[in-house]
C-alpha positions, 0 to 999 in steps of 0.5 A: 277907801281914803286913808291918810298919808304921811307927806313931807312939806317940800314947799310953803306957798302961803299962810294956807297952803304947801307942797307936799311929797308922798311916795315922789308925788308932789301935790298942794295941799291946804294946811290951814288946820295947822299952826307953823308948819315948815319946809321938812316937815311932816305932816298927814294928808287926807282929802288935801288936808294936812291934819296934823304934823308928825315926826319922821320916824312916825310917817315912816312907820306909817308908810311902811304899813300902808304899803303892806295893804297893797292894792288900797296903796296902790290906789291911794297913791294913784289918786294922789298923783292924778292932783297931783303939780308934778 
């Protein structure tokens, strides 16, 4: 399963893509779908993709709900880190 995961942008490299944290995992991500993403930003991740910018308390819920599906996050998680920069 592939789920979109809310990532807080922690680095501009360009105009098409960022640094993004999930769960203390960093990783590039492409954010051309998106018009004037920013450093602290929070954005959904899927596929390496940012679909689309959320606000803090909507990633928080987010990540608390996923968490609660546990091996899926976990192995969402995983993958994330294996493409992981860090």
């Amino acid at each position: 399963m592939c789920l979109g995961i809310p990532g807080e942008v922690v680095a501009l490299i360009d105009q098409d893509l960022a640094t993004v944290a999930v769960n203390g995992v960093r990783r590039d991500i492409s954010v051309s779908l998106l018009d004037d993403v920013a450093v602290g930003d929070w954005v959904l991740v899927h596929v390496g993709f940012a679909l689309s910018k959320i606000d803090q308390a909507e990633a928080a819920a987010t990540l608390d709900q996923v968490k609660k599906l546990g091996r899926v996050w976990d192995d969402e998680i995983e993958a994330f880190a294996e493409t992981s920069i860090v």
